[in-house]
C-alpha positions as CSV (number, residue, x, y, z in Angstrom):
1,X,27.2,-6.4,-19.9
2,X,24.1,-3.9,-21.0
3,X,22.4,-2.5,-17.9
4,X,18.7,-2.9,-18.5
5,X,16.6,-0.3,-16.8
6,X,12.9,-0.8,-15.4
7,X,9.9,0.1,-17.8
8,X,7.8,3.1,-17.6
9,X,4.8,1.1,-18.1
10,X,3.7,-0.5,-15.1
11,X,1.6,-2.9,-17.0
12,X,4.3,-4.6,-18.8
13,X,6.1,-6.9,-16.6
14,X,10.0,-6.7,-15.8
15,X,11.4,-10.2,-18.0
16,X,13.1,-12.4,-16.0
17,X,16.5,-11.7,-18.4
18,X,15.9,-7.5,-18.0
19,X,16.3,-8.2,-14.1
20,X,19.9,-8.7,-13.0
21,X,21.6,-7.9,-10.1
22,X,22.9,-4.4,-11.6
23,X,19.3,-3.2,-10.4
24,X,20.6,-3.4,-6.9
25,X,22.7,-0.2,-8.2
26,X,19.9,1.2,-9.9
27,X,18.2,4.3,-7.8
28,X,14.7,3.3,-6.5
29,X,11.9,5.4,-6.3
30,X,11.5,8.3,-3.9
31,X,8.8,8.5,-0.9
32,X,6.4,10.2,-2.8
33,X,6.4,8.2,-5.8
34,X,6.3,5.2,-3.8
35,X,3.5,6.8,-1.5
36,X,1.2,7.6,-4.8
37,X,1.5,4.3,-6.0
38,X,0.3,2.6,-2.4
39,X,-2.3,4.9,-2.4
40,X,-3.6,3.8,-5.8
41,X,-3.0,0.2,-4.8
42,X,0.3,0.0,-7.1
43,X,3.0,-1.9,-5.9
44,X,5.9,0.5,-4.7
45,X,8.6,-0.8,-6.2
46,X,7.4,-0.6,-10.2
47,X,4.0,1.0,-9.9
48,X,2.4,-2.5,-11.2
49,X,-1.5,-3.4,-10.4
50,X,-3.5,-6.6,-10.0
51,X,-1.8,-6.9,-6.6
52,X,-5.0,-8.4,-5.3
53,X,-7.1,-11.8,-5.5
54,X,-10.0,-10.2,-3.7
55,X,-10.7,-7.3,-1.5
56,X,-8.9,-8.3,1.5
57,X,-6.7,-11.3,-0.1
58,X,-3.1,-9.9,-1.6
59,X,-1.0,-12.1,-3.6
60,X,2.3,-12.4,-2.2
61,X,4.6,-10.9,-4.9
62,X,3.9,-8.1,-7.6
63,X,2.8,-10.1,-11.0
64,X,4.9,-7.4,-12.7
65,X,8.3,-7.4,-10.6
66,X,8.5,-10.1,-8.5
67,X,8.6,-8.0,-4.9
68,X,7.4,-9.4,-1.9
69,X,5.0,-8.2,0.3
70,X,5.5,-9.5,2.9
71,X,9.1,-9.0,3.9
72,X,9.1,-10.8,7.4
73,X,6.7,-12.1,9.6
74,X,4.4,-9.8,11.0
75,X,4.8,-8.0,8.1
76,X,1.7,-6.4,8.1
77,X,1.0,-5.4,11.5
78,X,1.7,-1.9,10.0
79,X,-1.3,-2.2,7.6
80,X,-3.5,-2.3,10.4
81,X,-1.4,0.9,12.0
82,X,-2.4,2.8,8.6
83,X,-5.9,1.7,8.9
84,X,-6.3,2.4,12.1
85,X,-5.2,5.8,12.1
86,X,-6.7,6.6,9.0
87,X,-10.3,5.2,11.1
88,X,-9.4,7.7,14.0
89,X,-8.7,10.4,12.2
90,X,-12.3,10.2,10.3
91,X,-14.0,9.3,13.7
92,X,-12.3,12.7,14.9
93,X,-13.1,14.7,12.1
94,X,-16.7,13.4,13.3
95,X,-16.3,14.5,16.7
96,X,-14.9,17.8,15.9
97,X,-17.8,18.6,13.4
98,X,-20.5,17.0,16.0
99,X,-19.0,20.0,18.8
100,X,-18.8,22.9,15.8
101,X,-22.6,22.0,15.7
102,X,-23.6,21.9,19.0
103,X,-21.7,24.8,19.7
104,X,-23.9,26.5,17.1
105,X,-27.4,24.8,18.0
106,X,-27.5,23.3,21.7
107,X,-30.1,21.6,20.9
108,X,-28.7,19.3,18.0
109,X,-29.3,16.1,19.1
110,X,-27.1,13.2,19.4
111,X,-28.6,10.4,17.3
112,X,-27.0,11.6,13.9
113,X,-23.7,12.3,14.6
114,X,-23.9,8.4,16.2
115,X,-25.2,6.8,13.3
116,X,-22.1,8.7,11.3
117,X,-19.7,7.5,13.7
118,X,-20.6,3.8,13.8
119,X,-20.7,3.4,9.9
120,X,-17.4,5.4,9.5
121,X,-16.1,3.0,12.2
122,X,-17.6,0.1,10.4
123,X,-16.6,0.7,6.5
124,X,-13.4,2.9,6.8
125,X,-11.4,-0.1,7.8
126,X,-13.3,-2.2,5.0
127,X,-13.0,0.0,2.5
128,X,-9.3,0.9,3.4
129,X,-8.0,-2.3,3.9
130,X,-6.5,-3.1,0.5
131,X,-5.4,0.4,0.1
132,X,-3.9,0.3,3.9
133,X,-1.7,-2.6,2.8
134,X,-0.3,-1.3,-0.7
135,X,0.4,2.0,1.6
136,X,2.1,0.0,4.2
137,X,4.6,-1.7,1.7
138,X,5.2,1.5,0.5
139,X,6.3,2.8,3.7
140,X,8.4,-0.1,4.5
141,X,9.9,0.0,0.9
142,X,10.8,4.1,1.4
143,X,12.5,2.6,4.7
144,X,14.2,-0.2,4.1
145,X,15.7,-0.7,0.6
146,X,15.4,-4.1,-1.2
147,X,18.5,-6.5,-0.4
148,X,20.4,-8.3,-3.1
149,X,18.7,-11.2,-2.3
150,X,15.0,-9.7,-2.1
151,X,16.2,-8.7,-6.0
152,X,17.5,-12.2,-7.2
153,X,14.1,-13.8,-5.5
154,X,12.2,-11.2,-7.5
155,X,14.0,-12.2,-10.2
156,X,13.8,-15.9,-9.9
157,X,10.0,-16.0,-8.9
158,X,9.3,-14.2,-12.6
159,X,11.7,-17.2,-14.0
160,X,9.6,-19.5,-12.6
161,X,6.2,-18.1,-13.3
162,X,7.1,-17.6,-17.1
């Protein structure tokens, strides 16, 4: 039997007869590739887009490969982690800059640096959302390797949807 190995273009979809369970065997990608693709909203395990149907509305398996988002119930509670602590860390970052000032100028006031905090605390988690979930699956991929089952339901959802 020919072992069929992934494409380097992420835009082309995986076939349902290039997807066998030989790609159990087959290395996946490291941390940091998998990392950069959440980050660009790519799904983890091929690097494939159009994961979304809106904003905050993910389909539930990579058009390209067939993958899963959401692994278990729950799944996701780790997407809001990721937000979360991306949020904080900006709202910090505020905070730190607000004292550098007033350390500077005791009279800066206090308006300002308010007005920062409550959009950041506002539109970080919107604007991160999408980006907080392809991150998350990343994670979780880096972590916990696709079973032989995750592959073949991969690999029957793209038979189906052909």
């Amino acid at each position: 039997m020919q072992h069929h190995h992934r494409r380097d273009r992420p835009e082309e979809p995986i076939l349902p007869d290039e997807l066998d369970p030989d790609a159990a065997a087959e290395a996946p990608a490291t941390w940091d590739v998998m990392l950069k693709r959440g980050l660009r909203k790519r799904c983890p395990r091929c690097g494939g887009g159009h994961l979304f149907r809106s904003w905050v509305r993910m389909k539930e398996r990579c058009p390209h490969c067939g993958f899963k988002f959401e692994r278990e119930p729950g799944f996701f509670i780790g997407a809001y982690f990721v937000n979360f602590a991306v949020t904080e860390g900006l709202l910090f970052i505020t905070v730190i800059l607000f004292v550098a000032v007033k350390n500077n100028n005791p009279d800066a006031g206090l308006i300002l640096p308010l007005v920062i905090a409550a959009v950041i605390a506002v539109v970080a988690p919107i604007a991160g959302y999408p980006f907080a979930r392809t991150i998350w699956s990343a994670i979780d991929l880096a972590m916990t390797p696709l079973e032989l089952d995750e592959i073949l339901a991969a690999r029957d959802h793209l038979r189906e949807s052909c």
